[in-house]
C-alpha positions in Angstrom: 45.3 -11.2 35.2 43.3 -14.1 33.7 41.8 -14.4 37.4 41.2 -10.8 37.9 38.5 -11.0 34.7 37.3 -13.8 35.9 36.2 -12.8 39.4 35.0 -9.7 37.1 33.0 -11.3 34.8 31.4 -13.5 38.4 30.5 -9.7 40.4 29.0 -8.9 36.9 26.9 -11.6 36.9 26.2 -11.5 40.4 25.1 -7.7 40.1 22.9 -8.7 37.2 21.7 -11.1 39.4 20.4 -8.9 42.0 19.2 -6.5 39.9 16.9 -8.5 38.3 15.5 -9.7 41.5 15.2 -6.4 43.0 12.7 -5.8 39.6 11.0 -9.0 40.2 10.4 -8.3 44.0 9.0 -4.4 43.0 6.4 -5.8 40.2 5.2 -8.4 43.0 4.9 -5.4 45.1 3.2 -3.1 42.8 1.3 -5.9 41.6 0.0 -6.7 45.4 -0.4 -2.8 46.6 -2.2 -2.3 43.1 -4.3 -5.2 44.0 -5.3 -4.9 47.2 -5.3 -1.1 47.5 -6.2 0.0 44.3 -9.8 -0.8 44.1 -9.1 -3.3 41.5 -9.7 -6.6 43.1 -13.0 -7.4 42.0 -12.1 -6.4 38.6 -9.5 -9.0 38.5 -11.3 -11.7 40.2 -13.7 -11.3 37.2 -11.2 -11.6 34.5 -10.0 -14.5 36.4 -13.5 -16.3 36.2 -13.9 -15.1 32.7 -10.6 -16.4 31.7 -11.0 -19.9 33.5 -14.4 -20.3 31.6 -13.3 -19.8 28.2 -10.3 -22.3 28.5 -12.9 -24.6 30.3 -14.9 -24.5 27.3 -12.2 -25.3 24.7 -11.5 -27.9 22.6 -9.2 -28.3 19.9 -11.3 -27.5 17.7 -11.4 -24.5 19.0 -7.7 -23.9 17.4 -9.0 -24.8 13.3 -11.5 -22.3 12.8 -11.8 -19.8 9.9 -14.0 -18.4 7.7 -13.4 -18.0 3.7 -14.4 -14.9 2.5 -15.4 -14.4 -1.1 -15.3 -11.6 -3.8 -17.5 -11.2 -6.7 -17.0 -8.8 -9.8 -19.3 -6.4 -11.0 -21.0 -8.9 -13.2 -21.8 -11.7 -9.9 -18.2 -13.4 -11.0 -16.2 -14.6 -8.2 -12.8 -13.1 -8.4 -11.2 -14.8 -5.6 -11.7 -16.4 -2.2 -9.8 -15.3 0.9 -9.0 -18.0 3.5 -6.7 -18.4 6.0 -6.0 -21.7 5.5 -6.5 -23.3 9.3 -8.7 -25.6 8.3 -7.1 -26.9 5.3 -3.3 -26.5 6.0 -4.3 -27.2 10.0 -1.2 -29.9 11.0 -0.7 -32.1 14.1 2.7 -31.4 16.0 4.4 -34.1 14.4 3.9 -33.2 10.7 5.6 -30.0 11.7 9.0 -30.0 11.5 11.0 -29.6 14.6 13.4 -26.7 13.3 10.2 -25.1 12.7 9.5 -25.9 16.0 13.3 -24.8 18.0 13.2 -21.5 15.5 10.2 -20.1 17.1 11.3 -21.2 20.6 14.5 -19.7 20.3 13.3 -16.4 19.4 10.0 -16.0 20.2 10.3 -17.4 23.5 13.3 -19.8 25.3 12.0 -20.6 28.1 8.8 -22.2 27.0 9.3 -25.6 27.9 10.2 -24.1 31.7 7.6 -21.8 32.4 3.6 -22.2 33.0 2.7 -20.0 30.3 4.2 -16.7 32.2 7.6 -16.1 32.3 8.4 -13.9 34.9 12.1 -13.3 33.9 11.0 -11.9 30.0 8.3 -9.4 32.1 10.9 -8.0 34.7 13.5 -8.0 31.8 11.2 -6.0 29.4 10.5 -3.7 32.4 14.2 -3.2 33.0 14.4 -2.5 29.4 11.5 0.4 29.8 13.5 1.7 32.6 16.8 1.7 31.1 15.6 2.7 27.4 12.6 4.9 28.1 11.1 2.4 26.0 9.6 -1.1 25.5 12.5 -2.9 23.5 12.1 -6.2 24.7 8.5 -7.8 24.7 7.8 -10.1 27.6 4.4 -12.6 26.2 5.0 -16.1 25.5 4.3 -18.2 23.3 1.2 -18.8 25.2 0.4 -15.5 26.1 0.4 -14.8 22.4 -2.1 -17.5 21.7 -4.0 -16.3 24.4 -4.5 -13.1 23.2 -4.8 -14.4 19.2 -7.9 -16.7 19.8 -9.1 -15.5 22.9 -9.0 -11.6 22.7 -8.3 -8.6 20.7 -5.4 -6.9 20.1 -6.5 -3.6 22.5 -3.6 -2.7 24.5 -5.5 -2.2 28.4 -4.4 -3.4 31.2 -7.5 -5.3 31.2 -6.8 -7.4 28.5 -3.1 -8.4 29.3 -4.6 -9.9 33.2 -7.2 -11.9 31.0 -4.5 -12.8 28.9 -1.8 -14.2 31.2 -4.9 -15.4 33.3 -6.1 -17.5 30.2 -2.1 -18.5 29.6 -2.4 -20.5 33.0 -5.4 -22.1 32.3 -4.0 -23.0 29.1 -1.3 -24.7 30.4 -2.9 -26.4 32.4 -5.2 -28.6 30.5 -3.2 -28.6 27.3 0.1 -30.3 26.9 3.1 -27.9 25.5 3.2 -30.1 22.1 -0.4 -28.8 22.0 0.2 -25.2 22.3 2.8 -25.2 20.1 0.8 -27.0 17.2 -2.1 -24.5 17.9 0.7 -21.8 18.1 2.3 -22.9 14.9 -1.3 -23.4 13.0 -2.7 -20.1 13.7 -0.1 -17.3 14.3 -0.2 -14.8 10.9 2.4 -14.7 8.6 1.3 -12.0 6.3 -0.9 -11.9 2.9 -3.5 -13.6 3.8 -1.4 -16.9 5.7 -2.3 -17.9 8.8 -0.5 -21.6 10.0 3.1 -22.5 9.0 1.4 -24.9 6.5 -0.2 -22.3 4.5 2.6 -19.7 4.8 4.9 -22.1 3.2 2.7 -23.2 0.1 1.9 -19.2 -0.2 5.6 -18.0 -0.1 7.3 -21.3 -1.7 4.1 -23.4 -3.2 5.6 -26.5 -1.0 4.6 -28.3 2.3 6.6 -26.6 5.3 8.0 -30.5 5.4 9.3 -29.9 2.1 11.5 -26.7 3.1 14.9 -26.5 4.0 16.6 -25.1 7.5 16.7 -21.3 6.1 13.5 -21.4 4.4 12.0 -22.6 7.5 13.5 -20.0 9.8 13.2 -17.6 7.3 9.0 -18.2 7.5 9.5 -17.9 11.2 10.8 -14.2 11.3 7.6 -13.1 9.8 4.9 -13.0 12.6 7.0 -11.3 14.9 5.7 -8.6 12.7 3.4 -9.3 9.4 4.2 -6.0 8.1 7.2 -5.1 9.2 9.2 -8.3 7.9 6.6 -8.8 5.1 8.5 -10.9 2.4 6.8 -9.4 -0.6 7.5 -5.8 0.7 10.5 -6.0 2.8 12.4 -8.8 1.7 15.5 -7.6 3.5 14.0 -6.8 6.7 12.9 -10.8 6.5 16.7 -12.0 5.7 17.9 -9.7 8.6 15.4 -11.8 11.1 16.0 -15.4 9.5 19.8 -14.9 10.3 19.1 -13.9 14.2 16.9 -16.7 14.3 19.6 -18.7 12.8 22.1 -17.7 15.6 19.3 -18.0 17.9 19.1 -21.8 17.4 22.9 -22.2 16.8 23.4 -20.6 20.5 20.9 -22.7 22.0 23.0 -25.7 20.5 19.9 -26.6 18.1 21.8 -26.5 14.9 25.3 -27.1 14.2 28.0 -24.5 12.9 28.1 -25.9 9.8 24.4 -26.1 9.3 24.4 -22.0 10.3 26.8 -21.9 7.8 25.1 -23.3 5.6 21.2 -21.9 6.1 22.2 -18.1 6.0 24.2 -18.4 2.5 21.1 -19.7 1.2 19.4 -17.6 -1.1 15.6 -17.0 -0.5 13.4 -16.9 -3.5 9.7 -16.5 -3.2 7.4 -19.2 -5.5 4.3 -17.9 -4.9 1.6 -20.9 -6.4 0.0 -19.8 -9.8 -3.6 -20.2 -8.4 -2.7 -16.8 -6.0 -1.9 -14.9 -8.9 -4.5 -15.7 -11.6 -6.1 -12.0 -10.9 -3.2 -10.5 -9.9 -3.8 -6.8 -10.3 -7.4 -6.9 -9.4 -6.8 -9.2 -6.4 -4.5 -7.4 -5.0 -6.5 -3.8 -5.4 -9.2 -5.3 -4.2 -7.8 -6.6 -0.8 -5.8 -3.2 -0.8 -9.3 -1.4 -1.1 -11.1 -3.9 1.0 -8.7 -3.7 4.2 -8.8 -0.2 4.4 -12.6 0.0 4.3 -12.5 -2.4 7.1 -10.0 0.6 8.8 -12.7 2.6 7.9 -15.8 1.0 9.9 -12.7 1.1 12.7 -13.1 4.9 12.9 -9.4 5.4 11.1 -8.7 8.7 9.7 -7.0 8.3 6.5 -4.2 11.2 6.1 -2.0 12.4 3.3 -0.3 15.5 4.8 1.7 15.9 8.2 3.1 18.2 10.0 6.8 17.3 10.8 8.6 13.5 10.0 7.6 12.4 14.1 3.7 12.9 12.8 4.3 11.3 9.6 5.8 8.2 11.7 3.3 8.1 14.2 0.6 8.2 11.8 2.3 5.0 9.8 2.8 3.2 13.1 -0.8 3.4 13.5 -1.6 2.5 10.2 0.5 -0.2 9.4 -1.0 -1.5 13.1 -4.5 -1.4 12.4 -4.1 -2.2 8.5 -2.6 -5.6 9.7 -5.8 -6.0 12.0 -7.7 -5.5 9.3 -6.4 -7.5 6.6 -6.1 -10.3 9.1 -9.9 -10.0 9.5 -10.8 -10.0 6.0 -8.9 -13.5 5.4 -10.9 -14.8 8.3 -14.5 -12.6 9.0 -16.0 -14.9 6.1 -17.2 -11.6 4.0 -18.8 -11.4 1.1 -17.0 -8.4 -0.7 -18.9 -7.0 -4.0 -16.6 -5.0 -6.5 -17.1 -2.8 -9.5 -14.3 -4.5 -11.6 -15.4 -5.7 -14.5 -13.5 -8.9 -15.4 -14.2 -8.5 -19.4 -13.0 -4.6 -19.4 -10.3 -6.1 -17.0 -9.1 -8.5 -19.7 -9.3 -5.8 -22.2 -7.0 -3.2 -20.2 -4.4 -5.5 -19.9 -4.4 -7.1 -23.6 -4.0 -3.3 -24.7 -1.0 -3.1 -22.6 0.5 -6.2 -23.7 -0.1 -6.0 -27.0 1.2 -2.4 -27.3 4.4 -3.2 -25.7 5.1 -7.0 -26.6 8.3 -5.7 -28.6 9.9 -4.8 -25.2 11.2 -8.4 -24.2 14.1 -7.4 -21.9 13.7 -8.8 -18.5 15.4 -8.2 -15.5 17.7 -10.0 -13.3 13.9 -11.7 -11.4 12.4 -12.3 -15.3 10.3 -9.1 -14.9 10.1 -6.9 -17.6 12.3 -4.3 -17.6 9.7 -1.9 -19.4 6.0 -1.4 -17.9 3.0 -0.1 -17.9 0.2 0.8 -15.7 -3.8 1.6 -16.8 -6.5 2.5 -14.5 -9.9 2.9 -15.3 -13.0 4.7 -13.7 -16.5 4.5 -14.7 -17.6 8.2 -14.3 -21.0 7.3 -13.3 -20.2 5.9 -9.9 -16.4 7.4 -9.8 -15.7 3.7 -8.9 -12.4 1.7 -10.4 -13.3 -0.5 -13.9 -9.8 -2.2 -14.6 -6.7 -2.0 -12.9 -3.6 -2.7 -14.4 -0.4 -2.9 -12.6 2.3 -4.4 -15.1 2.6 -6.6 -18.5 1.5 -9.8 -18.2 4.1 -12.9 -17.5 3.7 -16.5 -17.5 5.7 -17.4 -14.2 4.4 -18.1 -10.6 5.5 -15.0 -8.3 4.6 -11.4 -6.7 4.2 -8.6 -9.0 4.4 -5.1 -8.2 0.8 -3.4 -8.7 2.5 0.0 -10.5 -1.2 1.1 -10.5 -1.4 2.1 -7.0 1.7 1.6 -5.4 4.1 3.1 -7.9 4.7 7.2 -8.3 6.3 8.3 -10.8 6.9 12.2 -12.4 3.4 12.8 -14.4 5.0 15.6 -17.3 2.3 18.1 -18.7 -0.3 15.4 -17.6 -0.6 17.3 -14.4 -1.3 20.5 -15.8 -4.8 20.8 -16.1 -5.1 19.8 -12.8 -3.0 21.9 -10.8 -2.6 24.8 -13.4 -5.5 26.1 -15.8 -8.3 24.5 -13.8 -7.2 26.7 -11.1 -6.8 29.5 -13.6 -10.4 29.0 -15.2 -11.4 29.5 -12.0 -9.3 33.5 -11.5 -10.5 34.8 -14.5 -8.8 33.2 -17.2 -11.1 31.6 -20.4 -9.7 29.8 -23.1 -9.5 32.3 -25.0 -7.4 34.6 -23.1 -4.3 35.6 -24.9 -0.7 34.8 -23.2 2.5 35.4 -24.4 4.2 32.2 -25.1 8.5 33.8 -25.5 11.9 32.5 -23.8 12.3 32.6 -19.9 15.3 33.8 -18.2 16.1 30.2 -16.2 12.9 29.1 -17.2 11.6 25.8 -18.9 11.9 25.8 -22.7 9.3 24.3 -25.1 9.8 20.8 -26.3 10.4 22.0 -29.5 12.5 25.0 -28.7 10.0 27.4 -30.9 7.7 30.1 -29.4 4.5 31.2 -30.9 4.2 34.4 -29.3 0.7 35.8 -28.7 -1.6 32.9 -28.4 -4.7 31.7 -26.4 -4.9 29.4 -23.8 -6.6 26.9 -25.5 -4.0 26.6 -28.1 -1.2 26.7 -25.2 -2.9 23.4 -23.5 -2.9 21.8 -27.5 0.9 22.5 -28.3 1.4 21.6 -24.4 3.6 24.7 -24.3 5.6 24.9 -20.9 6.5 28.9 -20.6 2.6 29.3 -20.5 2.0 27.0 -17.7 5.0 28.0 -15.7 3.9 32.0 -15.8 0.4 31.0 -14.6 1.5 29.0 -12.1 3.9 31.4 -10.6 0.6 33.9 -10.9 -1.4 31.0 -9.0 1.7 30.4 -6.6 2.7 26.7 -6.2 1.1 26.6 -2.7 -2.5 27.4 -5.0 -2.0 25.2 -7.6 -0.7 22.0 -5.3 -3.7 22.4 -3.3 -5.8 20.7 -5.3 -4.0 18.0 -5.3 -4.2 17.9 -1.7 -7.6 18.1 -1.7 -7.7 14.9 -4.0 -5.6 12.6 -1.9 -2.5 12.6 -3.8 -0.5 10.8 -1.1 3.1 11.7 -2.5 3.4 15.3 -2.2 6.8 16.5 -0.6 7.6 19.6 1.2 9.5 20.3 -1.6 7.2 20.4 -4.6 6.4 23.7 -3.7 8.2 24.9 -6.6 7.6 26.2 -10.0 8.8 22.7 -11.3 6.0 21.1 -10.5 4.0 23.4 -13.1 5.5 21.0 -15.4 5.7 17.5 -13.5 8.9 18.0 -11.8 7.8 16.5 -8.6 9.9 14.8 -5.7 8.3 11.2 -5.7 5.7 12.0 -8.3 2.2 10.7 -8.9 0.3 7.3 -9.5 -2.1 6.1 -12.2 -4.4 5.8 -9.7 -4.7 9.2 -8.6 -3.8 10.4 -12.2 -7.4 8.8 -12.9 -9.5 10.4 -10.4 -8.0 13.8 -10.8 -9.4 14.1 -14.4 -12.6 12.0 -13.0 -13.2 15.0 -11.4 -12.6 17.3 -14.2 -15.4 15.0 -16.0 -17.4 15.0 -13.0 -18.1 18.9 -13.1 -15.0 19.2 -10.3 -16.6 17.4 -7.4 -13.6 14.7 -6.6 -14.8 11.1 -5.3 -12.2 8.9 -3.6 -11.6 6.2 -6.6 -12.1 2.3 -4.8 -13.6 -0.8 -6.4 -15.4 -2.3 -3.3 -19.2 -1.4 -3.7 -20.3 -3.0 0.0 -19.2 -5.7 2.0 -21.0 -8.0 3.9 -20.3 -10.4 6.6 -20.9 -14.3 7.0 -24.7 -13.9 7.8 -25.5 -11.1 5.2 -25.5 -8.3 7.2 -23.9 -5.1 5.9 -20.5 -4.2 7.3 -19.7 -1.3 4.6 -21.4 0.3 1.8 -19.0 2.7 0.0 -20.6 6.2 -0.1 -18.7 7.8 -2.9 -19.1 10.7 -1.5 -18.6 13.9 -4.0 -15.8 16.9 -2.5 -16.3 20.0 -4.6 -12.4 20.9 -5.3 -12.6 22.8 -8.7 -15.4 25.2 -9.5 -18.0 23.8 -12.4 -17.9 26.4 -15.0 -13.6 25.9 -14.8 -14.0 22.1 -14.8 -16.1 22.4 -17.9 -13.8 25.2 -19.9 -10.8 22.7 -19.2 -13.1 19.7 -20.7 -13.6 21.9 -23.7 -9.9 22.4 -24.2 -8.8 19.2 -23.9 -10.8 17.8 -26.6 -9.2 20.1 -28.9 -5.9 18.1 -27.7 -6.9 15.0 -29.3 -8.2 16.6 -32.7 -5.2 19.7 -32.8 -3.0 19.2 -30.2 -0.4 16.6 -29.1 -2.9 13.7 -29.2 -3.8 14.3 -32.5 -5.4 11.1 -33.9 -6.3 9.7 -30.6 -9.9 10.5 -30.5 -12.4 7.7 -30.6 -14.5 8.5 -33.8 -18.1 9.9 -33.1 -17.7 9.7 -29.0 -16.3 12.9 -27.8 -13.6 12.8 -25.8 -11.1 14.6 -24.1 -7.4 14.0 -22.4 -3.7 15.3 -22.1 0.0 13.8 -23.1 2.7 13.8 -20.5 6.5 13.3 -21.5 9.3 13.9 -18.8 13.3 14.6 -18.4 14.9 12.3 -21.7 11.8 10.5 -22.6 11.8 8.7 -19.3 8.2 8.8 -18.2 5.4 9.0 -20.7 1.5 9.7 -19.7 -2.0 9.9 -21.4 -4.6 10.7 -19.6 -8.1 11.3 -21.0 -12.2 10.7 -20.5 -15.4 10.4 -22.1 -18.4 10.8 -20.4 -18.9 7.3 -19.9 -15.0 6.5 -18.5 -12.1 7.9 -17.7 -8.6 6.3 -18.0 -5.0 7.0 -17.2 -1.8 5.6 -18.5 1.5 5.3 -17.7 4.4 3.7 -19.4 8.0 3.3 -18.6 11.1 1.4 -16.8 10.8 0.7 -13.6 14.5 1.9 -13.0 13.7 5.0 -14.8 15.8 4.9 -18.3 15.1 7.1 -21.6 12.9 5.1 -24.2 13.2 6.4 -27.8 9.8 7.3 -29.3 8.5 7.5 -25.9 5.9 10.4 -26.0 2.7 10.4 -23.9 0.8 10.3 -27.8 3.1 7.1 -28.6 2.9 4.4 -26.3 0.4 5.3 -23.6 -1.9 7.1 -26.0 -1.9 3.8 -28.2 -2.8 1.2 -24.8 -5.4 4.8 -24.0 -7.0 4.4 -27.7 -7.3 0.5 -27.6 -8.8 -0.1 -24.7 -11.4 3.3 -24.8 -12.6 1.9 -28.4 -13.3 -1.5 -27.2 -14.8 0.1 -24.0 -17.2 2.2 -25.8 -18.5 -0.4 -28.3 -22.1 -0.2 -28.6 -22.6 3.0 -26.5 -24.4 6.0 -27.3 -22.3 9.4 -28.3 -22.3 11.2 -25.6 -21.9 15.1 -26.0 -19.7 17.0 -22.8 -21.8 20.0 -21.3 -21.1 23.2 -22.2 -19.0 26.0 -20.0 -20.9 29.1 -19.3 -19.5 31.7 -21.8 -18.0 34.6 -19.5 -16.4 37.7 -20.5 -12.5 37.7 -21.1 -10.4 40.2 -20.1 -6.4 40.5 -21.8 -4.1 38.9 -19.3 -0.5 40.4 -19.2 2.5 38.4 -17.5 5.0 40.2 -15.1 8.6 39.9 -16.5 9.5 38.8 -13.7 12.2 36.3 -13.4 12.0 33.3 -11.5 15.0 33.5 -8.4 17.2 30.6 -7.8 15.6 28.5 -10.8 18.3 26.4 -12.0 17.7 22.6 -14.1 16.5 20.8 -11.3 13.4 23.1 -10.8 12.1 22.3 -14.3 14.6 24.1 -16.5 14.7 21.4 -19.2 11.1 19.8 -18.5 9.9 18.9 -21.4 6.4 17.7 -22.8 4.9 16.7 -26.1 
């Protein structure tokens, strides 16, 4: 029996065997008809020459160069310098450490020592993996071919550039040693945020040399480049683990490590120590290089979107995305830019000592030291519809990644949302603020906050008392596929198929909405409804002063003027009868809305002078019900603070007038809304 397996297990092998020289013998073959027949051998005789010239021309110097890029505040302030690192953190072969070195052999490429910078058996294998799969699932570049193409070339995918590419791999090989291309290998592959070189990786992820790191730490610092986004620490912290384990048993079945040191390395706990002088500025750095990186995509062509047909256009669109967004960042770490911003450091600081201060009671941390309770402020000078302040979260004294909430965080927006995707659109059909509605009960409807009705009452006085039976019937009049289409028209990235509902009249959305966007929406409404994509980067310019990107700010109309201007009207009287009574800001007129959700879980002010306009959010991260939480409690209080300070020393500024228009009585069907049950917005409430 024992010998039947074996002489099994020996015709396997054997028929591996020949298959895989059966796909070597056909690429040889395509390669030679393709060559000769094909038209293509001048072509490649000129990538040949090309490729045998730049490796002539080499040095190793040619492996340590980078460029810092810089960024400046709005006041000329340098926020923050963006380096690679190569030249700083560059190491010779033997300050790296040799698991560093056997953890990207073993799975980035085994046969490296073997081959002369193309190895044959990965191509034929990855082509037997097309065959068999349909798709590439195995990737057949060495480690050479990789450097080839990082310092060399560009990342466009022709068949142009992978000849030149294993054409520049020989030449490569040939004048430099293997201990060479691996220390250029190691010194200038990308491991995400801004590191390029193992060095620079290591003190960004764990503020300590790479010689200073342990077995798992090391390999798990090698799964990263593989794919910078993908395996991104910060981001996708178990996608990282997952790869630092098959490195682990990469190296173990090579016989690099012992079983006991396997063992030992994927146990290990990973904890990211990101250096203190990375996170000085978190919130604005991080924004900036957010807003920065996609203005690069930008000069690229890219097409941002924010709605998709089906899930396989949604992924395809992200594949892309994440692609190019990874090209782009790695560029603005390296291109030596200049990039100019509209944050303003001293409005900054303000922001975020408004949101400290307001909630330094809340000291309950979570199992990282984060605070359990949060905030996020964003605010956007109205003149230029460009970002002010950014904040992201409370302050904390420790070394480490924090999330930016600001822009990255969605969360269910309450009666904040109302004026944008409810009586804006109504001013616009007819409706004034004076038109009377019936505020009384509704069958499987929302109920007020305060379970009273008022009865016959106008508009304006249904936006004060945020009461939720008037915005539900006018946006079932509107239709949710009206009233949501604003929003699209503003970029709100979030939206979900299944927000077109009456639920979302009230905030009852599926992933919900960001400060960020919160901010811009009523931006608009300030801005007489012409919508401008909110960014802090005002141009960017490269290492000799030439202009790469000047942001446009370029205005959409999405609500009419005359509607954008009645809604201003109405919100003022929100902060001087309404729900944010006592929030104004003395003689500056202002205007703004409160947002509470489900159990006091989510709490919002929004609101805007003519000068500014600033949205806040406050609540848990692991969404919990705060007592007192009310969108005129907490939020209004960081909204107040920071506005007063903001507007110290400016002129009053008066809001232009709506044309007055005649108003017609408005009466709502009794109709009743079908299949509305709790999740649809039944016990929304808002105060």
């Amino acid at each position: 029996m024992a010998a039947r397996k074996k002489r099994k297990k020996k015709y396997r092998s054997f028929w591996i065997f020949v298959k895989l020289q059966a796909v070597l013998l056909l690429v040889v073959a395509a390669g030679a008809f393709w060559y000769f027949f094909g038209g293509y051998g001048e072509q490649i005789k000129e990538l040949k020459t090309e490729a045998v010239r730049l490796v002539r021309s080499s040095t190793k110097d040619t492996f340590k160069v980078s460029q810092t890029s810089i960024v400046y505040a709005a006041g000329g302030e340098v926020i923050s310098t963006l380096k690679g690192g190569k030249d700083s953190y560059y190491l010779s072969i033997e300050e790296i450490p040799e698991e560093a070195v056997w953890a990207i052999v073993s799975i980035e490429d085994k046969r490296f020592f073997r081959h002369n910078g193309v190895d044959l058996r990965a191509l034929a294998r990855a082509g037997l993996a097309l065959i068999e799969n349909g798709e590439a699932t195995q990737g057949g570049s060495t480690i050479t071919m990789q450097l080839s193409r990082n310092i060399f070339l560009t990342q466009e995918k022709t068949w142009q550039r992978k000849v030149e590419e294993i054409f520049i791999a020989r030449e490569l090989e040939k004048k430099y040693t293997k201990d060479d291309i691996l220390e250029f290998y190691l010194n200038n592959i990308y491991f995400g945020n801004g590191y390029y070189g193992i060095q620079s990786a290591s003190r960004g992820y764990f503020n300590r040399d790479v010689g200073e790191l342990t077995l798992s730490e090391i390999a798990f610092l090698c799964a990263i480049p593989n794919n910078p986004t993908l395996y991104d620490p910060v981001t996708n912290m178990d996608n990282a683990l997952s790869r630092r384990d098959r490195i682990l048993k990469r190296m173990l079945e090579d016989d690099k490590i012992s079983g006991q040191a396997y063992s030992e390395a994927k146990a290990q706990a990973i904890t990211l120590t990101r250096p203190e002088a990375l996170t000085k500025n978190d919130y604005v750095e991080t924004y900036t290089y957010y807003c920065a990186t996609r203005a690069l995509m930008e000069t690229e062509g890219f097409e941002f979107r924010y709605d998709f047909s089906s899930d396989d256009d949604r992924e395809a669109y992200e594949q892309a995305y994440n692609e190019l967004y990874t090209d782009c960042q790695k560029r603005l770490y390296t291109g030596g830019y200049r990039i100019y911003t509209s944050l303003d450091l001293a409005m900054q600081e303000e922001l975020q000592a408004a949101v400290d201060e307001t909630l330094a009671g809340y000291t309950e941390v979570n199992e990282e030291g984060v605070y359990t309770l949060q905030s996020s402020a964003v605010c956007i000078d109205n003149d230029s519809g460009r970002v002010k302040a950014i904040v992201g979260g409370r302050s904390q004294d420790f070394a480490g990644y924090t999330l930016n909430r600001a822009y990255q965080s969605f969360r269910q927006p309450g009666s904040a949302v109302k004026p944008l995707t409810v009586y804006t659109p109504s001013f616009e059909r007819n409706y004034t603020p004076d038109t009377l509605v019936e505020d009384e009960p509704i069958e499987d409807g929302p109920s007020n906050a305060n379970g009273a009705y008022l009865g016959e009452i106008t508009v304006r006085t249904a936006v004060e008392k945020s009461v939720n039976t008037v915005a539900w019937r006018l946006y079932e009049e509107l239709t949710p596929e009206v009233g949501l289409s604003y929003l699209e028209e503003m970029n709100f990235s979030h939206l979900d198929a299944e927000d077109y509902r009456p639920a979302t009249a009230l905030g009852g959305f599926t992933n919900g909405v960001s400060a960020l966007e919160m901010a811009s929406g009523y931006a608009a409404l300030e801005n007489d409804g012409k919508y401008r994509m909110p960014t802090c980067i005002v141009k960017i310019l490269d290492a000799e002063g030439n202009e790469v990107y000047v942001s446009a700010q370029e205005e959409k109309q999405v609500y009419k003027q005359n509607a954008a201007r009645m809604m201003t009207d109405v919100l003022q009287g929100v902060l001087t009868n309404g729900t944010g009574r006592g929030l104004g800001l003395s003689d500056m007129p202002c205007a703004g809305k409160t947002g509470t959700t489900n159990d006091q879980k989510d709490g919002w002010f929004v609101g805007y002078t003519r000068y500014y306009t600033t949205s806040v959010w406050v609540g848990y991260d692991m969404p919990r019900q705060l007592d007192k939480l009310m969108g005129s409690t907490y939020p209004g209080t960081v909204w107040q603070k920071f506005m007063r300070g903001a507007h110290e020393g400016l002129e009053p500024m008066e809001f232009l007038p709506y044309a007055k228009i005649s108003d017609e009585f408005h009466t709502f069907r009794s109709s009743e809304t079908e299949e509305a049950s709790e999740q649809d917005g039944g016990e929304i409430l808002d105060r």
